[in-house]
C-alpha positions in Angstrom: -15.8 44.4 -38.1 -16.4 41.6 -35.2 -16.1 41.7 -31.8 -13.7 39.9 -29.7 -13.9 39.5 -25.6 -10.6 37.8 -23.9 -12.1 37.0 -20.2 -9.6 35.5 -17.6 -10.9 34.6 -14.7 -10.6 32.0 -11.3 -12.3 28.8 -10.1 -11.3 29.7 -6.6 -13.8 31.5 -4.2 -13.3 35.3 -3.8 -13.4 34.9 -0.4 -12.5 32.3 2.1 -16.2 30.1 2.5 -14.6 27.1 3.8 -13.6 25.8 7.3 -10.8 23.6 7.8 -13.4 21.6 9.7 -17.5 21.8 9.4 -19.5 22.5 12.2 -21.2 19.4 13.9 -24.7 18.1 12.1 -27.4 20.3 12.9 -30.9 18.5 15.0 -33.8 17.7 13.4 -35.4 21.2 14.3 -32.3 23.5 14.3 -32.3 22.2 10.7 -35.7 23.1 10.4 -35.0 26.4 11.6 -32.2 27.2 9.8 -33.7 25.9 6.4 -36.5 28.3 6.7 -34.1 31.3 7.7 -32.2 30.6 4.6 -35.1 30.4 2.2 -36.5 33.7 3.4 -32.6 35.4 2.7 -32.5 33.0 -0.6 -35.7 34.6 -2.1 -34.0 37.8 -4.1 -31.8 35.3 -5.7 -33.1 33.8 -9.0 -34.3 30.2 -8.9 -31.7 28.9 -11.6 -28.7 30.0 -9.3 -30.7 28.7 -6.2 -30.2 25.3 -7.7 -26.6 25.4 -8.4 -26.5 26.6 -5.0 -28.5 24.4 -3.1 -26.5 22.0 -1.0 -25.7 18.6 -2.3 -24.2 15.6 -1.8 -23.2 12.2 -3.4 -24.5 8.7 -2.7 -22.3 7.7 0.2 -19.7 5.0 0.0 -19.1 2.7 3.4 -16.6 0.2 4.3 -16.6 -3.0 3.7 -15.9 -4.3 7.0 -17.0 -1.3 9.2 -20.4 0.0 7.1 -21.0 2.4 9.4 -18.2 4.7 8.3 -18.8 6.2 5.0 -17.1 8.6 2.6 -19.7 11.1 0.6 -18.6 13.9 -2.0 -20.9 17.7 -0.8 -20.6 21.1 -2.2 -21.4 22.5 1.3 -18.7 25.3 1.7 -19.3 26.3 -1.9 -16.8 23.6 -3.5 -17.3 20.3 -4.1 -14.8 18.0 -1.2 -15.0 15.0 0.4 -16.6 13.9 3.7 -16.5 11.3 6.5 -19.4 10.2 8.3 -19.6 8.0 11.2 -23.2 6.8 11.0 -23.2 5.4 14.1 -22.4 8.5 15.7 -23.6 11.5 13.1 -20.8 13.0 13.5 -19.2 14.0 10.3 -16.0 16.2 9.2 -14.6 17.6 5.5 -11.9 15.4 4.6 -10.3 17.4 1.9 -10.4 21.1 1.3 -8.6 22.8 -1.9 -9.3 25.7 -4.0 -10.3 23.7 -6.8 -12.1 20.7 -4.7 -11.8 17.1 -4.5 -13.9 14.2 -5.5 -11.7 11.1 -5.9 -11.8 9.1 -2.4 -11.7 5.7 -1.4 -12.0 4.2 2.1 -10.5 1.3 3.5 -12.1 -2.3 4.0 -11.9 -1.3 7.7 -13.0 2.0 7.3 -9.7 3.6 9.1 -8.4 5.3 6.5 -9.6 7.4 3.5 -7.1 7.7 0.1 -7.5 10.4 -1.8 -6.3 11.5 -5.1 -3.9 15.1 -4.9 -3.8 16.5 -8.5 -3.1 20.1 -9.3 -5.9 22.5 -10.1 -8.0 19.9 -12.0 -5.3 18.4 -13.9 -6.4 15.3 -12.9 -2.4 13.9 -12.4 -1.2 13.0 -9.2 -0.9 10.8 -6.5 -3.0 9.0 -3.9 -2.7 10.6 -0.3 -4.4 8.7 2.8 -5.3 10.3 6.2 -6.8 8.6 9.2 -11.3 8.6 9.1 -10.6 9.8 12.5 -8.0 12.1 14.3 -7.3 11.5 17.9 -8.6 13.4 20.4 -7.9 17.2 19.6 -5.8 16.6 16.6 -6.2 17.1 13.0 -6.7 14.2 10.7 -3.2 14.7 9.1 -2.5 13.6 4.9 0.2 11.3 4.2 1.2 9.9 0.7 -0.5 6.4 0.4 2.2 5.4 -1.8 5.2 6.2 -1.5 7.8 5.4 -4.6 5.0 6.2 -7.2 5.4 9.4 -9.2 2.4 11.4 -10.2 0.1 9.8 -12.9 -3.5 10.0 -14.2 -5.0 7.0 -12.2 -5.7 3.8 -14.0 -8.2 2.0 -10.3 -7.3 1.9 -7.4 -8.4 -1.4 -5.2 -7.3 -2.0 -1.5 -7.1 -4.7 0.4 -7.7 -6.1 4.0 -4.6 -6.2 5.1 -3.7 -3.2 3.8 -2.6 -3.8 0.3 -3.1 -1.5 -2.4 -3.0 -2.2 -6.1 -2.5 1.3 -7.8 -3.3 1.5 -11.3 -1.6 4.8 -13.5 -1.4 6.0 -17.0 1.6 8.3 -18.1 2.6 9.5 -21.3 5.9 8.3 -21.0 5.2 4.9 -19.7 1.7 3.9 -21.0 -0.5 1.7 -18.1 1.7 0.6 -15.3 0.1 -1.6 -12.0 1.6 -1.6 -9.1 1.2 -3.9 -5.3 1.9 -1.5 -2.6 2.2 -3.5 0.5 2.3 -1.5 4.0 6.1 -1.1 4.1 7.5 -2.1 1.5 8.1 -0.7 -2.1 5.8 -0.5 -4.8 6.1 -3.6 -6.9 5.1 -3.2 -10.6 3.3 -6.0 -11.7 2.0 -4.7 -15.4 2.8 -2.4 -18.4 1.4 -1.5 -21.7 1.1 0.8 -24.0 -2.6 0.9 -24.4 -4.9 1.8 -22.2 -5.9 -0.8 -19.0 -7.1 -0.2 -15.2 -7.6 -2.3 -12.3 -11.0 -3.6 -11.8 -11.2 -5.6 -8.2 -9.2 -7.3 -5.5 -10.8 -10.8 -4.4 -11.9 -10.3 -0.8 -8.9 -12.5 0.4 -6.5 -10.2 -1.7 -5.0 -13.0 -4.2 -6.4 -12.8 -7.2 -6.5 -8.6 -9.2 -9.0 -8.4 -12.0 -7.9 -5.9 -14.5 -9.0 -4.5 -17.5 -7.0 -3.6 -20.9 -7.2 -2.8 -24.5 -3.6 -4.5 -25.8 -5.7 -5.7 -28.8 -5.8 -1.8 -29.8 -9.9 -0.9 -29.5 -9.8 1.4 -26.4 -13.8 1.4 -26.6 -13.8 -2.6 -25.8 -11.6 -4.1 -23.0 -11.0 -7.3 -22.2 -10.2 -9.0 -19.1 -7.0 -10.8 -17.0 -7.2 -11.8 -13.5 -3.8 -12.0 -11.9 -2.1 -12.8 -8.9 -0.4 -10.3 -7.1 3.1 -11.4 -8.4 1.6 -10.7 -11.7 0.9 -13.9 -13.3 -1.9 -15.1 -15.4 -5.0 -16.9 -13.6 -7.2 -16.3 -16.6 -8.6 -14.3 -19.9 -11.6 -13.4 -20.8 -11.7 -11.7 -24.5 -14.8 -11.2 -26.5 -12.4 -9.1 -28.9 -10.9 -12.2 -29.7 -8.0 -10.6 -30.1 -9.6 -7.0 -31.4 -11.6 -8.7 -34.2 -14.6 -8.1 -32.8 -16.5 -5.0 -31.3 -17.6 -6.6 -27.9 -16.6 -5.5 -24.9 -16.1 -6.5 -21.5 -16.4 -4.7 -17.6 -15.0 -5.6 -14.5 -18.2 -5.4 -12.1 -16.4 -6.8 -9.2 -15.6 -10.1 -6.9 -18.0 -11.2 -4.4 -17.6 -9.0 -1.4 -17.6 -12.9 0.7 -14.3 -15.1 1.9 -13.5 -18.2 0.2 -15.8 -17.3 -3.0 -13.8 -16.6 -5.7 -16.8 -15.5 -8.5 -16.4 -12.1 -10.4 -19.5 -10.4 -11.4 -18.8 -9.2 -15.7 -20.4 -6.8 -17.7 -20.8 -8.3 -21.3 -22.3 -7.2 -24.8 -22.5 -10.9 -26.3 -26.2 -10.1 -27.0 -26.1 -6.5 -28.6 -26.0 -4.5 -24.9 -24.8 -4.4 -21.2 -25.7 -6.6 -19.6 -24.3 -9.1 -16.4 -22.6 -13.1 -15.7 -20.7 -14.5 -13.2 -17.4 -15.5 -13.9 -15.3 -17.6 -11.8 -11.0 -17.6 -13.1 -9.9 -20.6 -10.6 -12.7 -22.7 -12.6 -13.4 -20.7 -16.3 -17.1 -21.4 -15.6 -19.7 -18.7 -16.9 -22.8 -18.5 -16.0 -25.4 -16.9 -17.7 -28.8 -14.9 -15.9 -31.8 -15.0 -17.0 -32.4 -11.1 -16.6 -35.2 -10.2 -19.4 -35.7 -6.1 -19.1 -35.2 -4.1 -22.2 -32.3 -1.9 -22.6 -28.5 -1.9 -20.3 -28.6 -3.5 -17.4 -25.8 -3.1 -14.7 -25.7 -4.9 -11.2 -23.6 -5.4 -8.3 -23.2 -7.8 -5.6 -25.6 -7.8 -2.1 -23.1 -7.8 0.7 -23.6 -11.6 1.6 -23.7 -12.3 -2.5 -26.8 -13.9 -2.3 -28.2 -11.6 -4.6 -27.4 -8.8 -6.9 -29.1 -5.4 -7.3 -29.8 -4.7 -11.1 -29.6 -0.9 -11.7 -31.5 -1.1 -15.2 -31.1 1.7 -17.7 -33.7 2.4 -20.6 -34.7 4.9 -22.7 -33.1 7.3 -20.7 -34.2 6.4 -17.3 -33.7 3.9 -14.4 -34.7 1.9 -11.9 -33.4 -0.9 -9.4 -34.1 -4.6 -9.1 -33.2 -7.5 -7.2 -32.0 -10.5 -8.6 -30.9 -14.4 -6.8 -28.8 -16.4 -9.1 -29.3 -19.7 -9.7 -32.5 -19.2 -7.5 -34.8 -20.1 -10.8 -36.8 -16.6 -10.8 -37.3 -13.5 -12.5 -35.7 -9.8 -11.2 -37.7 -8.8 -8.5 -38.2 -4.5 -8.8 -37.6 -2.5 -6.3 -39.3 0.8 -6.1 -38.2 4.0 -7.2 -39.9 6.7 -8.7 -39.9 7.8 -12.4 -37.0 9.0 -13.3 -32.8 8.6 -13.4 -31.3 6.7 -10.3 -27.9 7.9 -10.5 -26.0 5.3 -7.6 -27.4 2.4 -5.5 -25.7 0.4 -3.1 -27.0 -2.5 -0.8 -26.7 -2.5 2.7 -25.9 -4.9 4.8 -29.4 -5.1 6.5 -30.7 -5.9 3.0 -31.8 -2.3 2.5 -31.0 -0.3 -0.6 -29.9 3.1 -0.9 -29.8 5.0 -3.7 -29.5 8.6 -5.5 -32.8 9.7 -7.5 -33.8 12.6 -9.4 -35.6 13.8 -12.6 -35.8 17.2 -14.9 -38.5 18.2 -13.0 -37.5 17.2 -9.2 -33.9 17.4 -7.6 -31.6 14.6 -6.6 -32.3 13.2 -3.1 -31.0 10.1 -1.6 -33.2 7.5 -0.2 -33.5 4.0 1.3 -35.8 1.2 0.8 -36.7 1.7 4.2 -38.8 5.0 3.4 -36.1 7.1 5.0 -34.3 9.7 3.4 -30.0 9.0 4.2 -28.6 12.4 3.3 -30.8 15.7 3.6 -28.4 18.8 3.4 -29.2 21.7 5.4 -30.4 25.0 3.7 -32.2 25.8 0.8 -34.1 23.3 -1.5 -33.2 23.6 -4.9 -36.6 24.7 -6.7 -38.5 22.4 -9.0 -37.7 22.4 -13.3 -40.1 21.7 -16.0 -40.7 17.5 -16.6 -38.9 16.3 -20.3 -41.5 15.2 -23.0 -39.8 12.5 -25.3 -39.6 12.9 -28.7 -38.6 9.9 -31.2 -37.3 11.1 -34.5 -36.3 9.3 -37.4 -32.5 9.7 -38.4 -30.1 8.8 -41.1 -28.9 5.9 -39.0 -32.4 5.0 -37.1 -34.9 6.5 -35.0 -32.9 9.4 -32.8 -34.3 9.8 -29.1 -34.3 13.6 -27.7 -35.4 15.0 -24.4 -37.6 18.2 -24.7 -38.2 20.7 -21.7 -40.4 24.0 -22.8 -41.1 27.0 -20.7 -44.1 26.4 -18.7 -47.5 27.7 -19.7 -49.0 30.0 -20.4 -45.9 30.5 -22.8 -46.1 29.0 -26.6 -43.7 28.3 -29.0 -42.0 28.8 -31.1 -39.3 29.5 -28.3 -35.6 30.6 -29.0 -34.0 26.7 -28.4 -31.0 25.8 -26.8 -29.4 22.7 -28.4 -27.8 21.3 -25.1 -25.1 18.2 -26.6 -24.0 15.9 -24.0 -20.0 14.9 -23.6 -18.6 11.5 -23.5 -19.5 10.8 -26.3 -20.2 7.2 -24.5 -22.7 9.0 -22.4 -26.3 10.2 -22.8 -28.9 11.9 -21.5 -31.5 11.5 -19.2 -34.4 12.1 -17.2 -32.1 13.6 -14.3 -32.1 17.2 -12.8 -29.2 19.4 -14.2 -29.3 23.0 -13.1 -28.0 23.6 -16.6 -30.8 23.3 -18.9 -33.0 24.4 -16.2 -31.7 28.1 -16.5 -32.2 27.9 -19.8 -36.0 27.6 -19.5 -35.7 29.9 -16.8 -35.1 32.6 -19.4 -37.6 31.9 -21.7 -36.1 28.9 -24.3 -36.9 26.0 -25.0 -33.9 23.2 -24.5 -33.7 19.9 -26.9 -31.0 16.8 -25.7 -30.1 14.6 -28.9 -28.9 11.4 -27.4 -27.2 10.7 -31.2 -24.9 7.7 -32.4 -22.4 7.2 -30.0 -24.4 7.7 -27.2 -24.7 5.1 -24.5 -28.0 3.1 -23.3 -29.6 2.3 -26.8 -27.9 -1.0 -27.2 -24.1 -1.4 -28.8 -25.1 -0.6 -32.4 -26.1 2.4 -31.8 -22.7 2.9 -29.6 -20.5 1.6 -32.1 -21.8 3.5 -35.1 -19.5 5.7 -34.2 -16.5 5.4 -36.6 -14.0 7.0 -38.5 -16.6 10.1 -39.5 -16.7 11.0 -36.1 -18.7 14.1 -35.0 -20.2 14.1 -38.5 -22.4 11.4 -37.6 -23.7 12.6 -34.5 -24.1 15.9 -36.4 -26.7 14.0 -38.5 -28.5 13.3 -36.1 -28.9 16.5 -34.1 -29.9 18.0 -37.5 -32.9 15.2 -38.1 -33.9 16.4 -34.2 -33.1 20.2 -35.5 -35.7 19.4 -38.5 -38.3 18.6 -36.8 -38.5 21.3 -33.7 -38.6 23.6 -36.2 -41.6 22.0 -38.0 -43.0 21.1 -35.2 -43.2 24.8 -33.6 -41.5 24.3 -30.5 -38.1 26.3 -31.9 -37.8 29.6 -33.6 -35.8 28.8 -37.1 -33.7 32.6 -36.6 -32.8 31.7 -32.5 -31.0 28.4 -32.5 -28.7 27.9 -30.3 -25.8 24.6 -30.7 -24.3 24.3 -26.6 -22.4 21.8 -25.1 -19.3 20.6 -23.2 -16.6 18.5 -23.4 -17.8 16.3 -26.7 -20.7 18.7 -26.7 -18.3 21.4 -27.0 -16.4 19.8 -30.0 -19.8 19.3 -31.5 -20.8 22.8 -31.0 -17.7 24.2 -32.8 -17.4 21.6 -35.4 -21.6 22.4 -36.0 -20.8 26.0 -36.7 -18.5 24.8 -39.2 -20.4 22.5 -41.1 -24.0 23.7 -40.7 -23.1 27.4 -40.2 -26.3 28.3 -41.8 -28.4 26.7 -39.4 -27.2 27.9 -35.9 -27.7 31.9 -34.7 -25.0 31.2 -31.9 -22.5 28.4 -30.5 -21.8 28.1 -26.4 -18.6 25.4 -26.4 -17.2 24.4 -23.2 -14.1 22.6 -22.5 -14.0 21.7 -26.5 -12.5 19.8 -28.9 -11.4 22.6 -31.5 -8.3 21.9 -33.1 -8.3 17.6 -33.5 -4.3 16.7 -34.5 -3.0 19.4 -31.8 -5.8 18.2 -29.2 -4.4 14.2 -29.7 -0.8 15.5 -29.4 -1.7 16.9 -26.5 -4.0 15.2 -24.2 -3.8 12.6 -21.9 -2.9 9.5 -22.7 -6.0 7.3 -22.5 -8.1 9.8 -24.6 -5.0 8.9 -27.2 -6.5 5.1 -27.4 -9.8 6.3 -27.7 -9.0 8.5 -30.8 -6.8 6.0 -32.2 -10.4 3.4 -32.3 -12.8 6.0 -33.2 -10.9 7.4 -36.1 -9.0 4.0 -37.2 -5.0 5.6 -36.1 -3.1 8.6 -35.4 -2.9 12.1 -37.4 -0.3 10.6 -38.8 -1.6 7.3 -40.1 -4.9 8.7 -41.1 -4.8 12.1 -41.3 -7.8 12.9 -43.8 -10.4 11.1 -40.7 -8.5 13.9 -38.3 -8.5 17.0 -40.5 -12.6 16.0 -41.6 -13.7 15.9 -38.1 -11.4 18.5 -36.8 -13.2 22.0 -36.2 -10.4 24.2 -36.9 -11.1 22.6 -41.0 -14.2 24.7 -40.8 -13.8 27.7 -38.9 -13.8 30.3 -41.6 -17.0 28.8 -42.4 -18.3 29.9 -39.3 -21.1 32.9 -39.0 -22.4 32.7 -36.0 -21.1 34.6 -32.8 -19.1 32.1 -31.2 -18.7 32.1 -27.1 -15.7 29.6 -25.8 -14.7 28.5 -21.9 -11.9 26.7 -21.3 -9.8 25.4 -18.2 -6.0 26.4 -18.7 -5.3 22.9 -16.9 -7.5 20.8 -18.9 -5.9 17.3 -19.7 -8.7 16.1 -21.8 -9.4 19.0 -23.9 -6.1 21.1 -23.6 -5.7 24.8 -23.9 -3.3 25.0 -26.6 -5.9 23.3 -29.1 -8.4 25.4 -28.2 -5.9 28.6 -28.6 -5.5 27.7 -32.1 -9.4 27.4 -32.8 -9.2 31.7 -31.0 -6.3 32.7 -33.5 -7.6 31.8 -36.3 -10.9 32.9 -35.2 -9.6 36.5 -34.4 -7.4 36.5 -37.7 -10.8 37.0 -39.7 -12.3 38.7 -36.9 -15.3 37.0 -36.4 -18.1 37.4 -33.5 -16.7 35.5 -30.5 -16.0 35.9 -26.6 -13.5 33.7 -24.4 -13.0 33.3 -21.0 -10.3 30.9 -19.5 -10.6 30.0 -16.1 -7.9 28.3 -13.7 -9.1 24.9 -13.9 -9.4 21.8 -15.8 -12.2 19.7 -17.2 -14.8 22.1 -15.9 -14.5 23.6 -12.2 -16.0 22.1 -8.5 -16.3 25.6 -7.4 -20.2 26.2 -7.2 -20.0 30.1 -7.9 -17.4 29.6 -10.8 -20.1 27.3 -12.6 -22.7 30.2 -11.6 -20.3 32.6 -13.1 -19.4 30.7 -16.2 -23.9 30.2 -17.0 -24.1 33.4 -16.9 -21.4 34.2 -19.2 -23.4 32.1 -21.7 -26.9 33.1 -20.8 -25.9 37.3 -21.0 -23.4 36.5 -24.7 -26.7 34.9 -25.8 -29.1 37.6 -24.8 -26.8 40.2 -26.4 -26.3 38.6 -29.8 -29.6 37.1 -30.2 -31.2 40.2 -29.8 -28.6 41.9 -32.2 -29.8 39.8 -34.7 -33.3 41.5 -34.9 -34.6 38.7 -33.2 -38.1 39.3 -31.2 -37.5 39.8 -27.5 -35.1 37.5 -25.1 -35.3 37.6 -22.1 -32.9 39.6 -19.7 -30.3 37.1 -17.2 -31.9 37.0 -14.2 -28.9 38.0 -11.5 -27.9 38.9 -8.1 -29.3 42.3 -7.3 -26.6 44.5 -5.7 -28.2 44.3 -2.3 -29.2 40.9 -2.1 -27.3 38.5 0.2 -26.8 34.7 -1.2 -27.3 32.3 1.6 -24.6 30.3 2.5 -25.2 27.0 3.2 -24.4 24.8 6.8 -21.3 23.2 6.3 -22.2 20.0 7.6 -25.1 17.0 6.1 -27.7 16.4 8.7 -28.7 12.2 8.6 -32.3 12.3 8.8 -32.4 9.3 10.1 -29.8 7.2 12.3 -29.5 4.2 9.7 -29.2 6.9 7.2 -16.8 11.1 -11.7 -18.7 10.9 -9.0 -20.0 14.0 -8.1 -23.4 14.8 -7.1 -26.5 14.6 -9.3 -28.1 18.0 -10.4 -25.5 20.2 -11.9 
């Protein structure tokens, strides 16, 4: 007889951690102080919840006109909200503050007002609410709705103007994309609707001309592009599709930030990757750069457009250059250290701040100019183990993984967590993640399979992702499978298939399929049951389907019930452990119910736990609570398998008291989703 655990539990705090407004930044040497008194509490508590734990923060975001003010995302309080911060003044204040969190925000040109986007519990559909970046003198900042007339939505962009025009993108199942002008004053005006999926890119800097992006050719996974006025009439087109003939898509990277210049900076795959021209829609002229690195390559404008900063992506890390069009020479790097660089932004003193980290070293936000822009008060979160790269050849090509082993003296082979990255457009990188770092913790090994599908190895490798969806990617992670068991990093009998989101769907759909190969499954946020998941889901994630399986369950419904986990769950042997967020729009709860009913009607070896949330939680001791979970469920049923020792979860002795953390980010210098690097 299995064993079945129904766990229902809640993203919000179990008691109140946050302030309506954070304390003022700290000095340099009350900092100082107050770090070291927080270590010395911190030091009962394990490492791998001391990094989920340890403050963070995003890469700011300034305004345009005012680039002193600035908007960053922190998990200060515990939950992930938004900030101001005058850098001029180091004063700083928490914008938002909701059980759940908030990390959608947007400030003005001017840097008066902030716009934030009000869903409900995660369920990522709202609307846009604006308060001022500064409340008068002893008054609250107080919210308003930024645009009044729209109904909630999932948001499809969001650009603002300088004289306070808004162009509000949102997505509904009921209506498709819609695009809207919101002038101060006046009624929304809606400028564009269509069934597929579209966003708005950028407003010029005079506010005439509204790049958007849309798939009404039908391949959600390759937009073109239409710049607009904003009565809604045609400028121009730009379609590499050619009408959804061809796989080559297009990004909106934005207008140049200067008057009178009407250029738009595009990110293209004419030549097999990402890569960036200038496009101008009152003239149709392209021009091409001459930008010879190896791999993706994203830029965006300096804030006088006489150059652009390259963020360059390859082989699973990144670093910055600096590139001058039309100037006649090469990129020009600018220094960072070895690793992932997660955000960069150009200031207007030429300076370049960005958002660095690796597996071994946690995310920290520096400037060109040797300072560091954000340090966060309290604790440090402690060092990880470095990734070793390992190349393995695959069905469809030589499959890159990222390995991180228990540090020495320890020697394989280790129990191995097979951690799958969502998206699936995504991969993995050389990047801190408190995740996999708990993992090691405890004595496994963990293995990343950036497989078909993934992003950053060049559009073929994207693309290859067709109609046998999650059976290809499956291919691959068994190649990587193959040879960490040959290779005597991972123990054959303690192989573990984890993920979330797309990793989740993996996971399950793994068990399935391979159910001889995996000792246990830990899926997050899945994909379970793929007809009731499309039925359900948001609206966008519809398109997407609809292009990587070639139509609807109705149109090809052999694709759907062959990639669909719920066609293989009585296949399933190992014990199978499931979270879920009962206000997930992306991977809903009903779909995931039917995966635990059928799961239960044989009963086989599983445990869930639903949690009032969506697409995962912004609440830092939820995410503590739900690794846990995972790492005690694997403990329990990997050592019931007659497997040699694993190691106990480290936890929270009863007496010990868990720090928390200043609620404010302390500049260290004057100049000083997404959410923050490291979870």
């Amino acid at each position: 007889m299995g064993d079945m655990t129904e766990i229902t539990g809640s993203t919000a705090p179990s008691a109140p951690t946050t302030a309506s407004a954070p304390a003022p930044a700290p000095t340099p040497a009350s900092t100082s102080t107050s770090t070291s008194a927080s270590a010395s509490a911190s030091a009962s508590v394990p490492e791998w919840e001391q990094r989920f734990r340890a403050p963070r923060v995003s890469l700011p975001d300034w305004a345009e006109d005012a680039p002193d003010r600035a908007l960053f995302v922190s998990n200060a309080t515990g939950t992930y909200e938004l900030y101001a911060w005058d850098r001029a003044t180091g004063e700083q204040r928490q914008v938002t503050d909701r059980p759940n969190g908030t990390t959608d925000g947007v400030l003005t040109p001017d840097g008066e007002s902030i716009w934030w986007f009000n869903d409900t519990d995660g369920d990522e559909f709202g609307v846009w609410m604006r308060q001022p970046f500064r409340a008068g003198e002893g008054e609250e900042a107080v919210d308003e709705p930024a645009a009044p007339g729209l109904g909630a939505s999932y948001p499809a962009g969001l650009a603002i103007g300088r004289d306070g025009t808004a162009v509000v993108g949102r997505s509904t199942d009921e209506d498709g994309t819609t695009i809207h002008v919101v002038r101060p004053g006046a009624a929304p005006v809606e400028i564009y609707r269509h069934r597929e999926s579209a966003g708005v890119g950028d407003l010029s800097h005079d506010g005439t001309l509204i790049a958007l992006e849309h798939t009404e050719h039908g391949d959600a996974m390759h937009s073109a592009l239409r710049v607009v006025r904003s009565d809604g009439s045609t400028v121009a087109e730009l379609d590499d599709t050619e009408g959804g003939t061809k796989e080559l898509g297009l990004s909106v990277l934005g207008f140049a930030p200067v008057a009178g210049d009407t250029r738009l900076l595009v990110g293209h795959q004419r030549r097999g990757r990402w890569e960036p021209m200038i496009w101008d829609p009152m003239t149709g002229t392209e021009t091409d750069l001459a930008i010879d690195l190896p791999g993706d390559v994203g830029a965006e404008w300096y804030p006088d457009a006489s150059a652009l900063l390259i963020v360059h992506g390859f082989e699973a890390r990144s670093d910055l250059w600096r590139y001058e069009p039309g100037a006649g020479s090469a990129p020009v790097r600018v220094e960072t250290p070895t690793g992932s660089v997660s955000g960069a932004t150009a200031r207007p003193d030429g300076t370049v701040e960005y958002l660095w980290s690796s597996a071994a070293q946690p995310p920290v936000i520096r400037s060109t100019s040797g300072a560091v822009v954000l340090d966060p008060p309290g604790p440090k979160a402690p060092a990880s183990v470095p990734v070793e790269d390992v190349w393995v050849d695959g069905p469809g090509g030589r499959v890159h993984a990222l390995v991180q082993r228990p540090a020495a003296p320890a020697e394989g082979p280790f129990p191995t967590v097979f951690e799958i990255h969502g998206g699936p457009t995504w991969h993995d990188s050389d990047a801190f993640a408190s995740g996999p770092a708990a993992w090691v913790d405890h004595g496994y090994a963990v293995v990343r399979v950036n497989y078909r599908g993934s992003t950053g190895y060049g559009r073929a490798w994207t693309d290859a992702l067709k109609h046998r969806v999650g059976l290809i990617e499956l291919e691959d992670i068994a190649a990587v499978r193959e040879w960490a068991v040959k290779s005597n990093l991972a123990d054959p009998a303690k192989l573990v298939l984890a993920g979330g989101s797309w990793g989740g769907y993996l996971t399950l759909l793994g068990l399935g399929t391979q159910p001889e190969e995996w000792a246990l499954g830990l899926a997050a946020v899945p994909v379970a049951d793929y007809v009731t998941a499309y039925h359900d889901e948001m609206e966008d994630l519809k398109a997407m389907d609809r292009t990587l399986l070639g139509g609807t369950p109705e149109e090809v419904p052999g694709r759907f019930e062959a990639s669909s986990p719920l066609t293989y769950v009585d296949a399933v042997r190992a014990p199978v452990y499931i979270s879920a967020g009962v206000n997930d729009p992306r991977c809903p709860i009903r779909q995931v119910e039917n995966y635990v009913d059928r799961l239960k009607g044989r009963d086989a070896v599983h445990e869930v736990y639903r949690y009032d949330a969506g697409h995962g939680s912004l609440v830092v001791e939820e995410r503590i609570k739900q690794v846990r979970l995972e790492l005690d469920f694997a403990r329990r049923h990997l050592a019931a398998d007659g497997a040699s020792a694993v190691p106990a979860v480290s936890a929270v002795p009863a007496a010990a008291t868990v720090p928390s953390p200043a609620p404010a980010v302390a500049p260290s210098s004057p100049s000083g989703e997404s959410m923050p690097a490291g979870e």
